[in-house]
N, C-alpha and C positions, 0 to 999 in steps of 0.2 A: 636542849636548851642552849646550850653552847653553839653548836653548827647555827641555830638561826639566832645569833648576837644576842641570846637574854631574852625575846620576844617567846610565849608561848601563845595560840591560836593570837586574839590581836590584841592582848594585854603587854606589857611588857616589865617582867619581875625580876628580871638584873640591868643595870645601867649598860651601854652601849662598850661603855669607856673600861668598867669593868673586866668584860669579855676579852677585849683587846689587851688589856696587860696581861691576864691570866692563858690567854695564846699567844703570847710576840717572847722572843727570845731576851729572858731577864740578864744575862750575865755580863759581865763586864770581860773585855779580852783576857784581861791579867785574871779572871776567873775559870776560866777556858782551860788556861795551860795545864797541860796532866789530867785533863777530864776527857783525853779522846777515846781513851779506854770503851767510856762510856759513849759520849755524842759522837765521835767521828769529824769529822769537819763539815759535815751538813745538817747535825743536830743541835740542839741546844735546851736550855730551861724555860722554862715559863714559871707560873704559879703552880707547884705540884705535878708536872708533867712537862715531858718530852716536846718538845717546838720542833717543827720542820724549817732549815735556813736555808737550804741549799738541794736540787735535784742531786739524787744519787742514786734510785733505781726510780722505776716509771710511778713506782706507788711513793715514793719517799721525793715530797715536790712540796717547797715554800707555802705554808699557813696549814701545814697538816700535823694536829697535835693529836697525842695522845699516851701510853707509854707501853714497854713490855716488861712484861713482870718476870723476875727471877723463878716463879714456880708455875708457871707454862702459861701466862698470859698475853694477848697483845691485840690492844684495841686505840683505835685512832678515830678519828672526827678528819674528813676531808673538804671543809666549806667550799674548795673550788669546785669540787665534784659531786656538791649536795651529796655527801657518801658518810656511813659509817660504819666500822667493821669491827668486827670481834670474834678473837677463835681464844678458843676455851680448851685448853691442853691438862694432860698429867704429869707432864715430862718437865721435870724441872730444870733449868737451866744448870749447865756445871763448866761454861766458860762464858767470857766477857761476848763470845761470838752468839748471835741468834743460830737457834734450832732452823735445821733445813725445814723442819712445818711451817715455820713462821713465815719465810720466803718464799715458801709451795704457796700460803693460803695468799699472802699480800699479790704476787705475781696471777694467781687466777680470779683472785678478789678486783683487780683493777682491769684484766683482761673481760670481766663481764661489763663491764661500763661502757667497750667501746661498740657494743653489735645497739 
């Protein structure tokens, strides 16, 4: 629903305007400071999830929301690349750092987009 702006087949059941707040980067700068723990300098908030602001791997590229969860989750919506992904873990997270899976699957996750 998200990835195609609210439209499902050619109804459309969330507003345009919607979609774009709840994927564009909510914070304010002074909100930022001491959350790079968490975002990084190419991440940020939306409505309830993760925003992409900035390239910082091949998969991790502006208008790509979604989040990774502290108990082995990570799924994103890629509207540029009509793409969405999801890997489903048991491995719980135990530092601020992503698990090497998460990198394994995002890194061959986008490497199958480009054949």
């Amino acid at each position: 629903m998200m990835l195609n702006k609210g439209v499902w087949g050619r109804e459309r059941l969330l507003a345009q305007a919607s979609i774009e707040l709840m994927t564009s980067d909510q914070l304010m700068p002074q909100q930022r400071i001491g959350a790079g723990i968490f975002f990084g300098s190419h991440s940020s908030w939306g409505f309830c999830m993760a925003v992409n602001i900035q390239r910082h791997q091949p998969w991790i590229a502006p208008g790509r929301f979604g989040w990774d969860g502290g108990f082995g989750v990570s799924a994103y919506s890629d509207p540029n690349n009509d793409f969405i992904g999801i890997l489903l873990t048991q491995r719980l997270m135990d530092s601020p750092e992503q698990p090497a899976v998460f990198n394994d699957f995002w890194t061959h996750a986008y490497r199958s987009l480009e054949t």
